[in-house]
DRENKE-87008 format. One line per 10 residues: number of its first residue (from 1); their letters; for each residue x, y, z of N, C-alpha, C. Coordinates in nm, 2 decimals, decimal comma, m for minus. Layout:
REM residues N
NUM = A = X:Y:Z:X:Y:Z:X:Y:Z; ...
//
This chain:
REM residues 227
1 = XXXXXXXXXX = m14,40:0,80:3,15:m14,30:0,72:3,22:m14,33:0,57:3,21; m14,46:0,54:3,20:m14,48:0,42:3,18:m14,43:0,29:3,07; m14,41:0,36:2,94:m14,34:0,35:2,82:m14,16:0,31:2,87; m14,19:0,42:2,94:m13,93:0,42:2,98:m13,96:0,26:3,07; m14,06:0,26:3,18:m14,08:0,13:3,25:m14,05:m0,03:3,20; m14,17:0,03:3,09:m14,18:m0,11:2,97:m14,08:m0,12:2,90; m13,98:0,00:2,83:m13,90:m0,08:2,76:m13,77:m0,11:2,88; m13,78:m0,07:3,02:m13,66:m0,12:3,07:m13,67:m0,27:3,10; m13,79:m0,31:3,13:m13,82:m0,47:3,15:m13,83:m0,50:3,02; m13,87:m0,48:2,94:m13,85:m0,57:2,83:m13,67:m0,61:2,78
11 = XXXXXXXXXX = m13,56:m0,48:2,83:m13,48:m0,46:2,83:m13,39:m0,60:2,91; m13,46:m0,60:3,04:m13,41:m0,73:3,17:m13,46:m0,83:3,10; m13,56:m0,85:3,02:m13,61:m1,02:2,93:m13,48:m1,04:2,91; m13,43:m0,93:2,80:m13,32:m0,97:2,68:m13,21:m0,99:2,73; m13,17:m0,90:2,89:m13,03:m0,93:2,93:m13,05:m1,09:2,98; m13,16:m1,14:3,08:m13,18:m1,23:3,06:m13,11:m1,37:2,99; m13,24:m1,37:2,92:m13,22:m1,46:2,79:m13,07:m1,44:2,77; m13,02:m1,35:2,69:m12,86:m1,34:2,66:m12,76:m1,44:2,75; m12,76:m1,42:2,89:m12,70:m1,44:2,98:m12,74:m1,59:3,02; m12,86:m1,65:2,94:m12,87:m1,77:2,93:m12,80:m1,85:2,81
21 = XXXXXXXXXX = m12,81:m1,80:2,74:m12,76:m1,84:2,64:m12,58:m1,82:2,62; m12,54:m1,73:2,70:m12,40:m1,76:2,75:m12,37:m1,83:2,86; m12,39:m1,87:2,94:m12,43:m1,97:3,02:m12,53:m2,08:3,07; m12,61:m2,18:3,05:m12,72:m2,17:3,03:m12,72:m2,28:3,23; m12,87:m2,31:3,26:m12,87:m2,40:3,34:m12,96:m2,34:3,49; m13,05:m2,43:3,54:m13,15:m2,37:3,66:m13,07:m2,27:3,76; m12,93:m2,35:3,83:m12,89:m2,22:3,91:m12,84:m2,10:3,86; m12,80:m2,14:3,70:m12,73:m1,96:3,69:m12,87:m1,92:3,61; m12,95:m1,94:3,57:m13,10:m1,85:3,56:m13,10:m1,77:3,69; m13,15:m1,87:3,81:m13,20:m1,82:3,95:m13,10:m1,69:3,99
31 = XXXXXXXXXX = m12,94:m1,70:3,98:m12,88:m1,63:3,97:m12,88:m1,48:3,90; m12,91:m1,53:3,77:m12,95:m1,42:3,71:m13,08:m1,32:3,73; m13,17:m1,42:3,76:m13,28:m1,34:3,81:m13,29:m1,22:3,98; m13,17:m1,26:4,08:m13,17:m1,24:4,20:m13,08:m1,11:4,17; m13,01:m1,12:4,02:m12,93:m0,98:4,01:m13,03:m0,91:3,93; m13,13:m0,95:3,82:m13,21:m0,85:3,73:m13,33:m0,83:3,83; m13,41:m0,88:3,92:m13,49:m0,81:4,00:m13,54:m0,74:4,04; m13,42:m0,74:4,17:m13,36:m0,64:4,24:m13,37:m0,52:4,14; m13,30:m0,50:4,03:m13,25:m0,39:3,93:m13,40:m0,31:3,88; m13,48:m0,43:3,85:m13,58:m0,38:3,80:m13,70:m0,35:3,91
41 = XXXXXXXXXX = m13,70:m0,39:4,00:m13,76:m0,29:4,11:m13,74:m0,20:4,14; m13,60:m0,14:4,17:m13,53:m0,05:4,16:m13,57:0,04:4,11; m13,55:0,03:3,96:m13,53:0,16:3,88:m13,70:0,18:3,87; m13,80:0,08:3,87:m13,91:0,14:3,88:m13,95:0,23:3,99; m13,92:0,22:4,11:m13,96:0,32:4,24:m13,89:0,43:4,19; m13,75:0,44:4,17:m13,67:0,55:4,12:m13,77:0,65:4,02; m13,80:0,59:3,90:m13,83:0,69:3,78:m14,00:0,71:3,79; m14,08:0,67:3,88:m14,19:0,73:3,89:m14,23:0,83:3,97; m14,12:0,90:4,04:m14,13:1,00:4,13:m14,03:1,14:4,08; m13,97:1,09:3,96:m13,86:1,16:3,94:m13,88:1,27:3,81
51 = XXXXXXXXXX = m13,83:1,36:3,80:m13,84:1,50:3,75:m13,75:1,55:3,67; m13,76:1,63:3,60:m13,59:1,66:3,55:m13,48:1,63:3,51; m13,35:1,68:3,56:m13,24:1,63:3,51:m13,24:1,46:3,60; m13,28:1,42:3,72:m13,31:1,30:3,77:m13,33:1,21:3,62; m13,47:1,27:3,58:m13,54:1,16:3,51:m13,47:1,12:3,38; m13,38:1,23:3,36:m13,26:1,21:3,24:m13,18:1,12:3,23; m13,11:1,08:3,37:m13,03:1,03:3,40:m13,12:0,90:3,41; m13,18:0,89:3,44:m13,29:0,72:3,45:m13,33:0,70:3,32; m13,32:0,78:3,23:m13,36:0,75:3,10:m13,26:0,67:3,02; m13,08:0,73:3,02:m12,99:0,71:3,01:m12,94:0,58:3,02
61 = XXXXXXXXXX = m13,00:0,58:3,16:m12,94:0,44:3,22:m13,05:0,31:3,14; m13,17:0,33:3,12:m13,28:0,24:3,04:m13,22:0,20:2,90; m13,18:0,33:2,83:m13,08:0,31:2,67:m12,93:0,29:2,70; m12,94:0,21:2,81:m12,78:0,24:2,83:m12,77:0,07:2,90; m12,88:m0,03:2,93:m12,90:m0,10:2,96:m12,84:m0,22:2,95; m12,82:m0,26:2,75:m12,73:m0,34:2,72:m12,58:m0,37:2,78; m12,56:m0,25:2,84:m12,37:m0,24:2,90:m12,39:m0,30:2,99; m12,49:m0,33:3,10:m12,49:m0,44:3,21:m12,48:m0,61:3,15; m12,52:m0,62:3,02:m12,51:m0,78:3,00:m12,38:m0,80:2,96; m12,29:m0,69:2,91:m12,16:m0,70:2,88:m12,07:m0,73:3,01
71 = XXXXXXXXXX = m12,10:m0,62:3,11:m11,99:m0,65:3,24:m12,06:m0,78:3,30; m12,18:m0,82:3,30:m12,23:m0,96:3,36:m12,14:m1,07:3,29; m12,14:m1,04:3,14:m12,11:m1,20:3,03:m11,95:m1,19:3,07; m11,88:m1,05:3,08:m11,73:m1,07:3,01:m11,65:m1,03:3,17; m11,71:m1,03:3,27:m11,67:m1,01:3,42:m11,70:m1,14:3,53; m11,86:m1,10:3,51:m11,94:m1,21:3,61:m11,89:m1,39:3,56; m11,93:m1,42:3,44:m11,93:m1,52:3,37:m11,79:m1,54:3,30; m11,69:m1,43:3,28:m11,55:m1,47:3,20:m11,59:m1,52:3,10; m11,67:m1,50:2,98:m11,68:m1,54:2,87:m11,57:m1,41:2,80; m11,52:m1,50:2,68:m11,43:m1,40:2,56:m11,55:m1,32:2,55
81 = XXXXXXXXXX = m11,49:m1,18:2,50:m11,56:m1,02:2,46:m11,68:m1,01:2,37; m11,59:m1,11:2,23:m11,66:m1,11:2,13:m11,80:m1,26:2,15; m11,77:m1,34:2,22:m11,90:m1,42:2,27:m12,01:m1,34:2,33; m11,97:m1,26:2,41:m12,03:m1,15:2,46:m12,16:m1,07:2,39; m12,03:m1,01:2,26:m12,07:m0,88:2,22:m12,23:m0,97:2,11; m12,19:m1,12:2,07:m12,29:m1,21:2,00:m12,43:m1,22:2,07; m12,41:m1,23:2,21:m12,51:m1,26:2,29:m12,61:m1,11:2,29; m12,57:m1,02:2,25:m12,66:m0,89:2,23:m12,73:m0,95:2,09; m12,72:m1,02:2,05:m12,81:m1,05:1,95:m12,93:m1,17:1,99; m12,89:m1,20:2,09:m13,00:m1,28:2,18:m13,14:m1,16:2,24
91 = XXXXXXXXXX = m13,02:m1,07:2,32:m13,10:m0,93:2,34:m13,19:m0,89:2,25; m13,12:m0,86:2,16:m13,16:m0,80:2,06:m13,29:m0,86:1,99; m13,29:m0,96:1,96:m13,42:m1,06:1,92:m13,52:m1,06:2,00; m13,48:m1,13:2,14:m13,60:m1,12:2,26:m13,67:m0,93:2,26; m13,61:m0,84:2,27:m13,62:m0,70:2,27:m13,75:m0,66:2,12; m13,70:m0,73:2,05:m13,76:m0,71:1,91:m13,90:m0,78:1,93; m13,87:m0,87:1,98:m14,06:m1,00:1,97:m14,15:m0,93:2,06; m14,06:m0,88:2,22:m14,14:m0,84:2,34:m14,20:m0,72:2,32; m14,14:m0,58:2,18:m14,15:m0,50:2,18:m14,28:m0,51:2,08; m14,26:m0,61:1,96:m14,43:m0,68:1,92:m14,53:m0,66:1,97
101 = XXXXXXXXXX = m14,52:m0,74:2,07:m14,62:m0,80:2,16:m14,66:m0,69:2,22; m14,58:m0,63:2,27:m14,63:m0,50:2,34:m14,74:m0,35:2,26; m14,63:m0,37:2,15:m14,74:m0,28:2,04:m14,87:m0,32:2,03; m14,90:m0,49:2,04:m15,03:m0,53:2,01:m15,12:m0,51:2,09; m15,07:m0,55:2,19:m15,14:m0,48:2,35:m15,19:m0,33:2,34; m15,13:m0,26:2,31:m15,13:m0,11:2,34:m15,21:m0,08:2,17; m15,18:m0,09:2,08:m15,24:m0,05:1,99:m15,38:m0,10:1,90; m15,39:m0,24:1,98:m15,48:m0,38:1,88:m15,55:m0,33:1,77; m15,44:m0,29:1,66:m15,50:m0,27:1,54:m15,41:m0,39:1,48; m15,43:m0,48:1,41:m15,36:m0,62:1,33:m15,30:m0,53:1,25
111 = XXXXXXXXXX = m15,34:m0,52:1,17:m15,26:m0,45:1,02:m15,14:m0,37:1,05; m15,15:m0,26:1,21:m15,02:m0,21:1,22:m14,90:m0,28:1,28; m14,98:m0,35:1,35:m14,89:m0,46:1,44:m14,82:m0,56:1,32; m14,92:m0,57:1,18:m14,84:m0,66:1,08:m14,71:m0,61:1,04; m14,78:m0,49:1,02:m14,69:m0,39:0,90:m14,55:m0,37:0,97; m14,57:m0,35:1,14:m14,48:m0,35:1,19:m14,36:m0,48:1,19; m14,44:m0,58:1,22:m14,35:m0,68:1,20:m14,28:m0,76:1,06; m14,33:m0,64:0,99:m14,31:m0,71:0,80:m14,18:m0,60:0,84; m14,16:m0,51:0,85:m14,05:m0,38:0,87:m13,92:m0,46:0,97; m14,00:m0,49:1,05:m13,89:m0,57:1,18:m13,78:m0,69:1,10
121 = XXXXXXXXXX = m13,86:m0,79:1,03:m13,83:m0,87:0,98:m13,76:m0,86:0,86; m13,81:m0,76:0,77:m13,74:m0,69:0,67:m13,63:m0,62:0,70; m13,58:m0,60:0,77:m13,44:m0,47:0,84:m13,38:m0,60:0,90; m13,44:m0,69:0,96:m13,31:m0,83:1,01:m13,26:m0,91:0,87; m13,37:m0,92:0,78:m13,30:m1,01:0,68:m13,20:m0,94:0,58; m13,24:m0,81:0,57:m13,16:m0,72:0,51:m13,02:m0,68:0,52; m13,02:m0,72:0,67:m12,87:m0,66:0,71:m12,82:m0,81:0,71; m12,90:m0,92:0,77:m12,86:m1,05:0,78:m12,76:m1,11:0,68; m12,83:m1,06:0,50:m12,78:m1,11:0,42:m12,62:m1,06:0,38; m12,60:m0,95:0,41:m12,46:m0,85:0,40:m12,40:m0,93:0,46
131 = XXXXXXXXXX = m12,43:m0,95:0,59:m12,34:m1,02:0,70:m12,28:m1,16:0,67; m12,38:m1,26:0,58:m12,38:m1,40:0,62:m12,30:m1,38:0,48; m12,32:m1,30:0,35:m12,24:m1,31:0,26:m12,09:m1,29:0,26; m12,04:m1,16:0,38:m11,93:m1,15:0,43:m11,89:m1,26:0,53; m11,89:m1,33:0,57:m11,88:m1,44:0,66:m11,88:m1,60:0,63; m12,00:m1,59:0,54:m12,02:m1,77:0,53:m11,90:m1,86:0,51; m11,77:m1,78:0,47:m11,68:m1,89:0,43:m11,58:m1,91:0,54; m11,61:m1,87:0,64:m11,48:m1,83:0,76:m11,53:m1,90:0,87; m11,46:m1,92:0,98:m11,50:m2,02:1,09:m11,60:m1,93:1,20; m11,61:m1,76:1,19:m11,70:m1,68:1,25:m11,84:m1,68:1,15
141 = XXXXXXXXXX = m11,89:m1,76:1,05:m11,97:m1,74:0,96:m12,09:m1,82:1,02; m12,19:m1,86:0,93:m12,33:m1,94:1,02:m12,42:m1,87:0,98; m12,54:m1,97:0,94:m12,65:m1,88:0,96:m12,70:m1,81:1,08; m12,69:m1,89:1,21:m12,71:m1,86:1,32:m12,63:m1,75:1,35; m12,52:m1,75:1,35:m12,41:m1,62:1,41:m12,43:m1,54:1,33; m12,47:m1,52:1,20:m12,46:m1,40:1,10:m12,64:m1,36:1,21; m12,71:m1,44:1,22:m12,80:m1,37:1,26:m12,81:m1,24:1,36; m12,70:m1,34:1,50:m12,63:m1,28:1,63:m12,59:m1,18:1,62; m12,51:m1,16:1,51:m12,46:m1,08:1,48:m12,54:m0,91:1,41; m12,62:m0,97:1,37:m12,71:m0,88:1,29:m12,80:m0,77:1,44
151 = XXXXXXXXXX = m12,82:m0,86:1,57:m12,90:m0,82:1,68:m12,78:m0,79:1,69; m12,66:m0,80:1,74:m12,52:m0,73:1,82:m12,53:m0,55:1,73; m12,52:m0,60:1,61:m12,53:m0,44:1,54:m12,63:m0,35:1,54; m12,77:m0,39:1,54:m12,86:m0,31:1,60:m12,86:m0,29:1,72; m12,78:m0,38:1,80:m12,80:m0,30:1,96:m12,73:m0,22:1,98; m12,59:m0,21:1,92:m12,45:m0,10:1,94:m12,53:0,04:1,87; m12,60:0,00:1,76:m12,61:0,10:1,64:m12,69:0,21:1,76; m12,81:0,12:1,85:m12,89:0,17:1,93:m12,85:0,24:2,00; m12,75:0,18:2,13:m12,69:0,21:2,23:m12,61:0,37:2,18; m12,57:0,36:2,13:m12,46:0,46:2,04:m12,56:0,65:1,99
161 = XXXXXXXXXX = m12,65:0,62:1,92:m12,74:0,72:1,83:m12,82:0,73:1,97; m12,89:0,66:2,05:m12,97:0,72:2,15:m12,94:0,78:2,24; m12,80:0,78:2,28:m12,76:0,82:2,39:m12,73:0,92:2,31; m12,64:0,96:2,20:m12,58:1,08:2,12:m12,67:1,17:2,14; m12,80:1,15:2,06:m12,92:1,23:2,01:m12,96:1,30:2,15; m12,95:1,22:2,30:m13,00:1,27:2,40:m12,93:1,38:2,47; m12,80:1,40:2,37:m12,72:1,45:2,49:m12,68:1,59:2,37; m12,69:1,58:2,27:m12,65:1,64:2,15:m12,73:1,71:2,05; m12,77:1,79:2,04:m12,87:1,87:1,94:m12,84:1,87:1,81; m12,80:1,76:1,77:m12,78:1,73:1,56:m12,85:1,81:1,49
171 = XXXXXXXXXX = m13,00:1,83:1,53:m13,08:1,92:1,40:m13,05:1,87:1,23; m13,00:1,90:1,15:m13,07:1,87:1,02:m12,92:1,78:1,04; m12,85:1,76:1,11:m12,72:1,63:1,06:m12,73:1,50:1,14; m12,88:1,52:1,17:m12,92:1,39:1,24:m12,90:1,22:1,17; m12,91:1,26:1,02:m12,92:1,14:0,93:m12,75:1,09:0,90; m12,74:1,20:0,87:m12,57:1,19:0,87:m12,52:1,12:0,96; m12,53:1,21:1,08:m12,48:1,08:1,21:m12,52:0,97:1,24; m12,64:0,94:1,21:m12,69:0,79:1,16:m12,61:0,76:1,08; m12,59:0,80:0,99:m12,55:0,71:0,88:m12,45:0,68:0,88; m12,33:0,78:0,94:m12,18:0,73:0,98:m12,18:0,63:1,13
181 = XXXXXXXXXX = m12,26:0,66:1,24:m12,31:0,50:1,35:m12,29:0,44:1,29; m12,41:0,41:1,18:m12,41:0,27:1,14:m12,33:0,22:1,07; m12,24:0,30:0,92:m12,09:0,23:0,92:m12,02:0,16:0,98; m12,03:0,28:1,11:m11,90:0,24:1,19:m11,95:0,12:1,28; m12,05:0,11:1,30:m12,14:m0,04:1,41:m12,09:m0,15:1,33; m12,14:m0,12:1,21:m12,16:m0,24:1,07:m12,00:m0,33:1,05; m11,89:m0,21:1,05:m11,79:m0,23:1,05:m11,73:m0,31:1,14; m11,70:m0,24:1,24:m11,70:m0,32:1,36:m11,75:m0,45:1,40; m11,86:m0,47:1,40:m11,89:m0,61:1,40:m11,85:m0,70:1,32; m11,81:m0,66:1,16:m11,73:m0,76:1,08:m11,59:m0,76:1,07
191 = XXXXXXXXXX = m11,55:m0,68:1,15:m11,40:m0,68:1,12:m11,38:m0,73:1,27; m11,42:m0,67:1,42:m11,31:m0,73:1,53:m11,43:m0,86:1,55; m11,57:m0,82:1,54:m11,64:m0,94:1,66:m11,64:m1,06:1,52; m11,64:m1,05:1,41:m11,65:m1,22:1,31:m11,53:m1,26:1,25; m11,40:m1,12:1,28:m11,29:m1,13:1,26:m11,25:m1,16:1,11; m11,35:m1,08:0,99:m11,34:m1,08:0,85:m11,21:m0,99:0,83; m11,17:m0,97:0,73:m11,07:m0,90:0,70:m11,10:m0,78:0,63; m10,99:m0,66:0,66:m10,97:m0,54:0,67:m11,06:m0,50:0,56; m11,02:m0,60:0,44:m11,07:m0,55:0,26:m11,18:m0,58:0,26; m11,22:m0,68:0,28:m11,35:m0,78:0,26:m11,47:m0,67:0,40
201 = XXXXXXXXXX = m11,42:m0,65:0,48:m11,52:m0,58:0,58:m11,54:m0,45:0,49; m11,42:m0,34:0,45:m11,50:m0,26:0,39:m11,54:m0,23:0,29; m11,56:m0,38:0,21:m11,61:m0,34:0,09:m11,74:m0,35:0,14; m11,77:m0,52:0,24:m11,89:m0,51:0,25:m11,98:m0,43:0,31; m11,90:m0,33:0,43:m11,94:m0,23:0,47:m12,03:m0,06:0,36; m11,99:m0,07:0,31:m11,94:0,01:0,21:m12,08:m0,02:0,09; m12,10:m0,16:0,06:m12,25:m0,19:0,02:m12,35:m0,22:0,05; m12,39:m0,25:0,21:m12,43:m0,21:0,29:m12,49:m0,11:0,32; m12,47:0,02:0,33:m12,41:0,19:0,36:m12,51:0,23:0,23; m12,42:0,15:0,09:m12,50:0,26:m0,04:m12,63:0,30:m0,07
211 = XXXXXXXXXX = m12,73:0,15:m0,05:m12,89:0,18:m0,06:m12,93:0,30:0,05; m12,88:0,30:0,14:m12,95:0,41:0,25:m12,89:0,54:0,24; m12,78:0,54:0,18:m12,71:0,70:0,11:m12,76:0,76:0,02; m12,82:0,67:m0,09:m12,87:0,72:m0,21:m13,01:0,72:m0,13; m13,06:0,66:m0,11:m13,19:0,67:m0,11:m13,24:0,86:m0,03; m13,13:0,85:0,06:m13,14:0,97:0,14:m13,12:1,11:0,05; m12,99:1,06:m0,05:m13,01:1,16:m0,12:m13,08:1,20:m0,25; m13,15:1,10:m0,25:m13,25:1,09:m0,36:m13,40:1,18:m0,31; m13,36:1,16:m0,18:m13,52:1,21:m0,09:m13,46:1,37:m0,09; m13,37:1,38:m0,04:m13,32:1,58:m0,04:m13,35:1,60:m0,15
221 = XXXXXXX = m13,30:1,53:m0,25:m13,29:1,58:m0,42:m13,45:1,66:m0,47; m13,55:1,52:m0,40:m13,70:1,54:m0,42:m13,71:1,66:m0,41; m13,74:1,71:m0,24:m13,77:1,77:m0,14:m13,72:1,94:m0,19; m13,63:1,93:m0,26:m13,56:2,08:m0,27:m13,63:2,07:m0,43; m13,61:2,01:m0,48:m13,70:2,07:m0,66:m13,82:2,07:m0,63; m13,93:2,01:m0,54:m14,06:2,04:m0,51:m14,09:2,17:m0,43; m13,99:2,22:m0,37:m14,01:2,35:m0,31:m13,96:2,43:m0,39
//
């Protein structure tokens, strides 16, 4: 339980942060802190005493976290949707550094904590570059926002597959459903939240998608002529 703890506070950093960066300034910090607090006091008394279908439901709500920065950004604050849906890439970053830091604490071996963060880094620039090449020429483009953007799609991709997996027994079509998430996240983000066009989103979607298709089916291909 300790583990669900830490990633729910690391979780309130990034709503946080986000929610700074959609509004920024000392009293809406203090603000924000007097509503993440509370929350995070909360749910820690809650999930250390709790059992079962209880602790499921507290689990849910930890992977389910990000949907509080949305009703905060696009209710509390009245920011547009898709400003919003960007600031998950604030999340998303902070979530990524804190969860670092935390591995190094817990594991203090360097080399895995590197390797880890050569992986982290590698999977942001990866998807980064799809994005910024679909974008750069449009007024939703940027290096910055193609980044934002990059954290907004692994947080959906997140939000989406962890909740599924918890509630759904996939067994061997686990990859598959991954793999159609992440289309459909990928898509989404370039077509409504940077507002690219229909063609241009799924082609780029679409090459995106190919390395991790083949590669998958290159690994079954292995896997069944070695047996």
């Amino acid at each position: 339980m300790d583990s669900v703890i830490a990633e729910f506070c690391v979780s309130l950093a990034g709503i946080f942060a986000a929610l700074l960066w959609l509004r920024p300034g000392k009293h809406e910090a203090a603000r924000y802190a007097m509503i993440l607090l509370p929350a995070g006091a909360l749910y820690t008394l809650l999930v250390q005493d709790t059992q079962g279908w209880q602790y499921r439901v507290l689990f849910h709500v930890s992977q389910s976290l990000v949907l509080l920065l949305y009703l905060l950004g696009a209710y509390m604050l009245k920011c547009p949707w898709r400003r919003v849906i960007l600031s998950c890439g604030i999340y998303s970053l902070v979530c990524s550094v804190a969860g670092l830091f935390i591995a190094a604490l817990d594991v203090q071996d360097v080399s895995f904590v590197l390797r880890l963060a050569g992986n982290v880094i590698f999977d942001y620039a990866w998807i980064w570059l799809f994005i910024w090449l679909c974008s750069r020429k449009s007024e939703m483009g940027g290096k910055w926002i193609s980044l934002l953007a990059v954290g907004a799609y692994l947080t959906l991709r997140g939000l989406i597959f962890s909740n599924l997996k918890a509630v759904v027994s996939m067994g061997d079509l686990i990859v598959c459903v991954d793999i159609i998430i992440a289309l459909l996240c990928f898509f989404f983000v370039l077509r409504n939240v940077l507002q690219q066009s229909l063609k241009l989103s799924l082609i780029t979607s679409a090459l995106y998608i190919t390395p991790t298709v083949l590669s998958h089916l290159l690994l079954w291909y292995y896997i069944n002529n070695m047996t």
